[in-house]
C-alpha positions as semicolon CSV with decimal commas, in nm:
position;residue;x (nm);y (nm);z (nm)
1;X;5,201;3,558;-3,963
2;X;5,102;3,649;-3,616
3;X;5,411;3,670;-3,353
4;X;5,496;3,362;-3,137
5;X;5,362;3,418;-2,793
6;X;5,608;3,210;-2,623
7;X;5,975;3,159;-2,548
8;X;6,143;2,927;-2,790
9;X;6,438;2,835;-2,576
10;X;6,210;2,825;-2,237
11;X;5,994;2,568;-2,427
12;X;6,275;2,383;-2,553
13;X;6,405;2,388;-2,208
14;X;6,062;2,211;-2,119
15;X;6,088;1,963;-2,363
16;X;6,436;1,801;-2,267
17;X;6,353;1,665;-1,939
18;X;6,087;1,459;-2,083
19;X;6,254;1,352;-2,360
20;X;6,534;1,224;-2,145
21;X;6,337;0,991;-1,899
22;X;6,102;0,879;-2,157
23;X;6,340;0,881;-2,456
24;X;6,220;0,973;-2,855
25;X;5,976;0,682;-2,908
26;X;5,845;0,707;-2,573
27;X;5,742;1,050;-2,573
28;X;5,409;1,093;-2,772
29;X;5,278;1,464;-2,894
30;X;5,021;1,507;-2,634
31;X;5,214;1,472;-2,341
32;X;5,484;1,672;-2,549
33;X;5,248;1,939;-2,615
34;X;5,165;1,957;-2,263
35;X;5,501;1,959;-2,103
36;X;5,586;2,220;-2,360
37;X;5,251;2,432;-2,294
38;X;5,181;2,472;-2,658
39;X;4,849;2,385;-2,854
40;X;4,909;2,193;-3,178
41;X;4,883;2,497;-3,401
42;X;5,118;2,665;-3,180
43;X;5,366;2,394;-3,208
44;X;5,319;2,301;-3,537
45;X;5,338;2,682;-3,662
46;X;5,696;2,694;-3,457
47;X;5,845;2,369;-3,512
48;X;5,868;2,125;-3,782
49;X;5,807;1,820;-3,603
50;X;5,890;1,625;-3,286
51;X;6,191;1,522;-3,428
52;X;6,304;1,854;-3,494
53;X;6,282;1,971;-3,102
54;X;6,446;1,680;-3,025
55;X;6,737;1,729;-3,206
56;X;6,732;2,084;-3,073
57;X;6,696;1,924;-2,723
58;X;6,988;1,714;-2,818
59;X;7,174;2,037;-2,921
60;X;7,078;2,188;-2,562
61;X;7,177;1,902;-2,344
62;X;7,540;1,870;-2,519
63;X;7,578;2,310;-2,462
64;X;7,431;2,199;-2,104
65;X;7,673;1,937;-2,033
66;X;7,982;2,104;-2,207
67;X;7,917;2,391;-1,923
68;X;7,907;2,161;-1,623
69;X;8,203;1,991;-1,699
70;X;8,422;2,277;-1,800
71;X;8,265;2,433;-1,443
72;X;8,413;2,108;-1,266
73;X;8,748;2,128;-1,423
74;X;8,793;2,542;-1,295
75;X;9,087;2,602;-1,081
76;X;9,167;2,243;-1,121
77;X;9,561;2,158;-1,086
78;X;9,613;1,764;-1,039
79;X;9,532;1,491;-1,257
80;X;9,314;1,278;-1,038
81;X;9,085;1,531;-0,884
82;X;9,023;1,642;-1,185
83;X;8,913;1,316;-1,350
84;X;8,724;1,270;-1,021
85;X;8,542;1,587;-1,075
86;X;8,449;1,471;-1,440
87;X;8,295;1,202;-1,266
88;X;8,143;1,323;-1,034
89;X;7,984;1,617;-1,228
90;X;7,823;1,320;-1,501
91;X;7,711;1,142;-1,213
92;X;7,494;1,477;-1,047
93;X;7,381;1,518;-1,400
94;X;7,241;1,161;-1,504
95;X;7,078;1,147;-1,122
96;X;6,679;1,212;-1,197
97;X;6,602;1,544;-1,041
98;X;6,241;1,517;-0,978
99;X;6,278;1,171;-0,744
100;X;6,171;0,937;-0,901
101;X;6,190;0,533;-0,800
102;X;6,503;0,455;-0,983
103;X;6,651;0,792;-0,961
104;X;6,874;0,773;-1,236
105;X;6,772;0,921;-1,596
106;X;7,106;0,865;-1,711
107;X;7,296;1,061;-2,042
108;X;7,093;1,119;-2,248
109;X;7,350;1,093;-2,520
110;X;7,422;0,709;-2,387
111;X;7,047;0,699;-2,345
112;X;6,934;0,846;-2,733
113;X;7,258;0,586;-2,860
114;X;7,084;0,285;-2,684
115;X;6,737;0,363;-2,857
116;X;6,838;0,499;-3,169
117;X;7,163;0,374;-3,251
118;X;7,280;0,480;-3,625
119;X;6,960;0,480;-3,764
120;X;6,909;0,825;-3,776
121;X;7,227;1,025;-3,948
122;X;7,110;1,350;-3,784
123;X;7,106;1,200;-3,439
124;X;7,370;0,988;-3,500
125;X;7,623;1,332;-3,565
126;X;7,515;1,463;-3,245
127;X;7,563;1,198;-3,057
128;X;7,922;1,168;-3,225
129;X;7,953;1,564;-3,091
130;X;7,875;1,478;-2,760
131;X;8,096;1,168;-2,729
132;X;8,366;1,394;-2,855
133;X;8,292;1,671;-2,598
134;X;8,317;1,389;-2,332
135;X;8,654;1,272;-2,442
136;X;8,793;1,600;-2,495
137;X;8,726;1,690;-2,126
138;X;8,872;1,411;-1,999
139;X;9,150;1,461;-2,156
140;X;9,201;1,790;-2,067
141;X;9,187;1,596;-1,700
142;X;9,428;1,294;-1,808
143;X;9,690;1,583;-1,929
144;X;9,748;1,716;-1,636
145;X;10,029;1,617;-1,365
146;X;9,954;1,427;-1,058
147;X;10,072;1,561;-0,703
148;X;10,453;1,470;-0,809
149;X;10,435;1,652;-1,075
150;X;10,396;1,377;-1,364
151;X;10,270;1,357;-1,653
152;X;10,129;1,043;-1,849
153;X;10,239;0,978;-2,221
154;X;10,085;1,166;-2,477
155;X;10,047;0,828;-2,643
156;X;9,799;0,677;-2,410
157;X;9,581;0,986;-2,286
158;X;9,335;0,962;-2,620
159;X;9,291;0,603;-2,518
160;X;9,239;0,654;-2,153
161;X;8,981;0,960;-2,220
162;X;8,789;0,726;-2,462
163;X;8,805;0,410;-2,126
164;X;8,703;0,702;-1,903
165;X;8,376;0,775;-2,149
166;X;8,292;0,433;-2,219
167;X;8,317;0,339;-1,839
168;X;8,139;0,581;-1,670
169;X;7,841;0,505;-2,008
170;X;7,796;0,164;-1,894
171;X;7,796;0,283;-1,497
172;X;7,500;0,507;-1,617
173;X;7,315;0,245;-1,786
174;X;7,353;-0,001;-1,486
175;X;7,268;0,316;-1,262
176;X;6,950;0,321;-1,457
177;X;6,860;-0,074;-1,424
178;X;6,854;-0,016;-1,072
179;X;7,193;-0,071;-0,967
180;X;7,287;0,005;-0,579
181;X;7,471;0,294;-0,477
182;X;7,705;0,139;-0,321
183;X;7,791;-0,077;-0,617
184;X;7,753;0,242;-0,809
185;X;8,070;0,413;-0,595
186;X;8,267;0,090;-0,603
187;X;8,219;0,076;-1,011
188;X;8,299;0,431;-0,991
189;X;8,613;0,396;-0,766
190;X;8,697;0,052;-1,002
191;X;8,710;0,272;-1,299
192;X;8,959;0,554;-1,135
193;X;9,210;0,314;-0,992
194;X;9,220;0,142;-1,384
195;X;9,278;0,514;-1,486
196;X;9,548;0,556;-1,203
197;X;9,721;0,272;-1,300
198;X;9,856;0,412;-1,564
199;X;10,250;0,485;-1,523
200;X;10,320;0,882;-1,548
201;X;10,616;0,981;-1,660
């Protein structure tokens, strides 16, 4: 067999941005073959199949994601800031980096759920990683004391991690209809105060 003559991961690395504008169904082999800058044989003599680089993509964008968050959470003392952070950090990810009209691309976990849904068992137990990776940093956020020093309930931080995921999801997905930024920071601010509400004790 003769010796690849190209980087796997710097390929992969290729692949994911296309994959997560244009989705699974909506990226087709030639314009995967060309964003990857590998001839079928090439491809085919590396990779099983389209749907095998995309669950490595998957793989690379929940590593990817895992690192920016645990970045925004260094040094990190007080409750709020640090759930701001989270935000924050999701939000400079999901923004489209090449600007583009709508300038969102969103998650692509949220985005890969929305196509695929449970369909796919493979998928589907990635996308239940990332979710989990998403909850588990915001409750490393939600465990922390505010400025006063006080703590919320161990009883209601699972919950609150899993509100913080599912609202900044659906702020990504109305992001990515075209939503305002304005009404993108007030949705964002909306979801914080519901967080904040919470009584410490």
């Amino acid at each position: 067999m003769r010796p690849k003559l190209f980087d796997p991961d710097a390929v992969i690395a290729s692949a994911l941005p296309l994959f997560w504008r244009q989705g699974y169904e909506g990226t087709h082999m030639p314009e995967l073959l060309d964003a990857m800058g590998l001839g079928k044989a090439s491809f085919y003599n590396a990779f099983a199949s389209k749907h095998s680089v995309f669950l490595t993509v998957l793989d690379r964008y929940i590593s990817a994601v895992d690192h920016v968050l645990a970045e925004a959470l260094e040094g990190v003392k007080h409750r709020d800031e640090a759930v701001t952070r989270l935000f924050d950090a999701i939000l400079a990810v999901a923004r489209d980096q090449e600007g583009r009209a709508v300038g969102w691309r969103g998650c692509l976990i949220g985005n890969t759920a929305l196509e695929m849904g449970p369909q796919d068992e493979t998928v589907r137990d990635r996308l239940h990683r990332g979710v989990r990776l998403l909850r588990l940093n915001f409750a490393k956020a939600l465990t922390l004391a505010d400025s006063d020093g006080r703590v919320l309930p161990d009883s209601v931080v699972s919950a609150l991690a899993l509100h913080a995921v599912a609202g900044i999801q659906g702020i990504l997905v109305l992001a990515k209809a075209g939503l305002p930024e304005e009404e993108i920071r007030a949705a964002k601010q909306a979801l914080l105060l519901t967080l904040q509400a919470v009584r410490p004790i």
